[in-house]
N, CA, C and O atoms as CSV, one atom per row, in Angstrom:
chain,resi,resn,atom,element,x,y,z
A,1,UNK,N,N,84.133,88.427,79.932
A,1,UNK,CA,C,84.190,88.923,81.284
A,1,UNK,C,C,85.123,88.044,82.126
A,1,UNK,O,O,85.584,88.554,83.147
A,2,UNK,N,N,85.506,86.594,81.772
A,2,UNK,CA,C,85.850,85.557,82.477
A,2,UNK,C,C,87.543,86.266,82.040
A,2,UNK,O,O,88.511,86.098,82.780
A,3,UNK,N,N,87.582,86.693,81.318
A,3,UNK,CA,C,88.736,87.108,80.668
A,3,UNK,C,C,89.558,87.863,81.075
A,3,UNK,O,O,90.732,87.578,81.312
A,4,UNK,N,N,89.044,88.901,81.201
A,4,UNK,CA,C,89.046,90.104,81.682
A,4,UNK,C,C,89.301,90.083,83.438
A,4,UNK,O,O,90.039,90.755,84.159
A,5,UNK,N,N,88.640,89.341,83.631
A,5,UNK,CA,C,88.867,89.317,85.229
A,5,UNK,C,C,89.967,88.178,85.356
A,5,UNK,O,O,90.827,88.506,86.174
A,6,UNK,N,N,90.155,87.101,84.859
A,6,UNK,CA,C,91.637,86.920,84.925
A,6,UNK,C,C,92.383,87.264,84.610
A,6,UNK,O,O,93.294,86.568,85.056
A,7,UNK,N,N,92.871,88.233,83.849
A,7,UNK,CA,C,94.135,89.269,83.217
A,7,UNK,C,C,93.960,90.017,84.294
A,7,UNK,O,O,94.955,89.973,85.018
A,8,UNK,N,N,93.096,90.695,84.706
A,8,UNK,CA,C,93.175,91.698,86.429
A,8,UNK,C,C,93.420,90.757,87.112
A,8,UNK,O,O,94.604,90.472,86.932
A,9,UNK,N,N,92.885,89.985,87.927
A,9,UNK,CA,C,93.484,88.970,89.063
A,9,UNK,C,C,94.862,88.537,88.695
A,9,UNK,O,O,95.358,88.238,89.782
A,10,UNK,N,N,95.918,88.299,87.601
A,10,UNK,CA,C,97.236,88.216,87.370
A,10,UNK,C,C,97.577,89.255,87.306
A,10,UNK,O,O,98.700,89.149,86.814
A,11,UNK,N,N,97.403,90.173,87.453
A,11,UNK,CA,C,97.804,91.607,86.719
A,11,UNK,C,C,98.279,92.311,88.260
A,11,UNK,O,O,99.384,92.716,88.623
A,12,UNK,N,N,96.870,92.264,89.028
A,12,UNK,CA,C,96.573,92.352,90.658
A,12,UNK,C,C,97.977,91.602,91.581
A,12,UNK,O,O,98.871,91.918,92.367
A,13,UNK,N,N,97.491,90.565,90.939
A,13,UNK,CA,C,99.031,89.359,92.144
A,13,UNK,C,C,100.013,89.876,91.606
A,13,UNK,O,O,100.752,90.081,92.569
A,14,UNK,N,N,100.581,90.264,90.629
A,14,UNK,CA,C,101.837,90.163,90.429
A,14,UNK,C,C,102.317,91.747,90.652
A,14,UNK,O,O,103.489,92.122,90.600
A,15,UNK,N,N,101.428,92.397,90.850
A,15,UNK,CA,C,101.888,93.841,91.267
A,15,UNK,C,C,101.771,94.324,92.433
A,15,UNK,O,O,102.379,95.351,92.733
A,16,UNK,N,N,101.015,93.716,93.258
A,16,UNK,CA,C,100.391,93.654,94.342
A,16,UNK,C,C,99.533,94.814,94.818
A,16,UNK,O,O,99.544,95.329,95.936
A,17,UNK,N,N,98.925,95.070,93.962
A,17,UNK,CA,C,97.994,95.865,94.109
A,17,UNK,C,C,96.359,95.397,94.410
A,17,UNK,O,O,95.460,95.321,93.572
A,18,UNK,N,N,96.290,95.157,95.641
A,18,UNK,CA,C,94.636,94.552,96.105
A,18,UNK,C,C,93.203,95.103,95.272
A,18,UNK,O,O,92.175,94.526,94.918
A,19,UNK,N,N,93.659,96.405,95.165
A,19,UNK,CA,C,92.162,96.603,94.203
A,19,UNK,C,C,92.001,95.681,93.018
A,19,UNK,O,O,91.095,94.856,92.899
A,20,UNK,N,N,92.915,95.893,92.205
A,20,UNK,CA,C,92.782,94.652,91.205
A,20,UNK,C,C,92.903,93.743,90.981
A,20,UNK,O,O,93.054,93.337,89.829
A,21,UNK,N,N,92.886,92.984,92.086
A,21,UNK,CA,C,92.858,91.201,92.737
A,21,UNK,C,C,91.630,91.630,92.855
A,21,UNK,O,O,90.964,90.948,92.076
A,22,UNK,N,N,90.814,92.543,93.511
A,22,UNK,CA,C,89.454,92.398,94.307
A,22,UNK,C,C,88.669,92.312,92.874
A,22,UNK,O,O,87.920,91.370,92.613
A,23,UNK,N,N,88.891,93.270,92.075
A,23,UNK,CA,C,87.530,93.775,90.841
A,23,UNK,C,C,88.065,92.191,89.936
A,23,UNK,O,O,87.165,91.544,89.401
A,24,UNK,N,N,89.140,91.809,89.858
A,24,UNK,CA,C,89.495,90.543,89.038
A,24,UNK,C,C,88.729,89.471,89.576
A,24,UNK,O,O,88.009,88.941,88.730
A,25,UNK,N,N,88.652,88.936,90.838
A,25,UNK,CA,C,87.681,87.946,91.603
A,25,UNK,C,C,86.594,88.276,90.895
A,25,UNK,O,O,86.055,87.608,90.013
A,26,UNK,N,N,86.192,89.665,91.444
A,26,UNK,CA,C,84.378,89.888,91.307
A,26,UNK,C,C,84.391,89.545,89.866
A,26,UNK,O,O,83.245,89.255,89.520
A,27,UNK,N,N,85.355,89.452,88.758
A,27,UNK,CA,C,84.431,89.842,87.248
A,27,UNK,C,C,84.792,87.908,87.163
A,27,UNK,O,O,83.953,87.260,86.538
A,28,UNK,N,N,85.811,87.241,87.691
A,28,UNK,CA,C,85.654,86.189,87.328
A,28,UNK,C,C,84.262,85.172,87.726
A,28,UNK,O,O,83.750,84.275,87.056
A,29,UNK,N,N,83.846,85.776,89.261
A,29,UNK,CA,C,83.110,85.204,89.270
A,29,UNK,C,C,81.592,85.071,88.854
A,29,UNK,O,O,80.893,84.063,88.752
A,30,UNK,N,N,81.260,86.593,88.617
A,30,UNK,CA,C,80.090,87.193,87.984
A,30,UNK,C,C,79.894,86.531,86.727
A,30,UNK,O,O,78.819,85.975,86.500
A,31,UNK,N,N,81.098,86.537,85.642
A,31,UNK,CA,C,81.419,85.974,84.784
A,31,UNK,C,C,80.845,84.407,84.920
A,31,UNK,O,O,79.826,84.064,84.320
A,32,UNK,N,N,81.300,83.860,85.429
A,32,UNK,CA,C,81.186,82.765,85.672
A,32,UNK,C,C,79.610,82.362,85.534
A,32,UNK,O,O,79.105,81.818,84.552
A,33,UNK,N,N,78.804,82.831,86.993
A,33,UNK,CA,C,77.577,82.134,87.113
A,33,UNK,C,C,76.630,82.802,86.186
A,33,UNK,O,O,75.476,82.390,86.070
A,34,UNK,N,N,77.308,84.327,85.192
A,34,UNK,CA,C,76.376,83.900,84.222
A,34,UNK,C,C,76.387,83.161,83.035
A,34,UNK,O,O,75.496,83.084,82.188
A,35,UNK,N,N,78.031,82.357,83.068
A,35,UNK,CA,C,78.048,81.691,81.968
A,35,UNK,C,C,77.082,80.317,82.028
A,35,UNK,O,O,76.393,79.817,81.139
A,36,UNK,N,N,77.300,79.893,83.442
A,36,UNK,CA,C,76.329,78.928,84.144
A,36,UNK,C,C,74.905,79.179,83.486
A,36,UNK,O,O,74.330,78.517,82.622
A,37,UNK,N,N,74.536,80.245,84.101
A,37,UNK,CA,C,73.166,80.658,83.799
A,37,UNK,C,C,72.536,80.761,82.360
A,37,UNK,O,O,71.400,80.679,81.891
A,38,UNK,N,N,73.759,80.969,81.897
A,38,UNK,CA,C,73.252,80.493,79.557
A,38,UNK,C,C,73.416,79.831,79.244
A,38,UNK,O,O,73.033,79.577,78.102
A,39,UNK,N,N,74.374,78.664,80.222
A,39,UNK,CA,C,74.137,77.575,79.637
A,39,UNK,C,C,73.225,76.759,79.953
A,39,UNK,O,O,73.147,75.955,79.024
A,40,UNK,N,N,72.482,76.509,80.753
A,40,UNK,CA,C,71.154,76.116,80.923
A,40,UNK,C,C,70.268,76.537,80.582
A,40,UNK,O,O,69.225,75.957,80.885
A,41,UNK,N,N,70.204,77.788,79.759
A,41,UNK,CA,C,68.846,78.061,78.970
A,41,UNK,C,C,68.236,79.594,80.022
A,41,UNK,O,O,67.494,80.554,79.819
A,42,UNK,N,N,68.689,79.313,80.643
A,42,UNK,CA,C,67.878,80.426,81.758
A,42,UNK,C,C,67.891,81.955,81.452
A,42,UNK,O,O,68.957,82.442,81.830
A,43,UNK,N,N,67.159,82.750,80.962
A,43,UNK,CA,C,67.303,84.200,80.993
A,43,UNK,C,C,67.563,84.841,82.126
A,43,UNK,O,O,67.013,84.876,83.227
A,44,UNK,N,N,68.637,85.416,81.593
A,44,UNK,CA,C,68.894,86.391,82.714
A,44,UNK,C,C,69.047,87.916,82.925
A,44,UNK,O,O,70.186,88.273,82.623
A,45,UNK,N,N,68.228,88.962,83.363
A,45,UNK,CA,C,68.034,90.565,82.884
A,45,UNK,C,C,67.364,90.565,81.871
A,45,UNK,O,O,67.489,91.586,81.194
A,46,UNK,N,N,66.341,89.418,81.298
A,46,UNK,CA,C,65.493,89.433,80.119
A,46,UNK,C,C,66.428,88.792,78.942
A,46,UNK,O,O,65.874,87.998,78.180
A,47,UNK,N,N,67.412,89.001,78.803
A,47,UNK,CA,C,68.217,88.461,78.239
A,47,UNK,C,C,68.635,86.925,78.041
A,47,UNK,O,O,68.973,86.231,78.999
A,48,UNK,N,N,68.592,86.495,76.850
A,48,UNK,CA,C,69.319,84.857,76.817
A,48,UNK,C,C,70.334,84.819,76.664
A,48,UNK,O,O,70.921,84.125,77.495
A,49,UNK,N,N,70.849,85.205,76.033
A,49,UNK,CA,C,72.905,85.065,76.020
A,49,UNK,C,C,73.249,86.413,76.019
A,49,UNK,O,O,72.811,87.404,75.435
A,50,UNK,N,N,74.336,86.160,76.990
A,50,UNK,CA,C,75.646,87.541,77.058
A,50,UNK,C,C,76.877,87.030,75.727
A,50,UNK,O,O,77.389,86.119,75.075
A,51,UNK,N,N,76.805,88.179,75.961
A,51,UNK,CA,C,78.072,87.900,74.227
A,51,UNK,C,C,79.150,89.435,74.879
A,51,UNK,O,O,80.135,89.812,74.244
């Protein structure tokens, strides 16, 4: 997901197209605090790791 939303957020800037700067932010950061969130052990949606 961390992935994915940085290939849109470059993808976004360099074309300048704001929608896909916007959905690229949101997936990097979503991405993010649930990578946070597995790595401490914490379930999250019932779930222990996103894959």
């Amino acid at each position: 997901m961390i992935v994915l939303g940085a290939i849109l957020l470059i993808i976004g800037l360099l074309a300048g197209v704001s929608l896909l700067t916007t959905v690229g932010g949101v997936l990097v950061v979503v991405g993010a605090v649930l990578w946070i969130l597995g790595a401490t052990g914490r379930q999250v949606a019932g779930r222990k790791h996103f894959f």
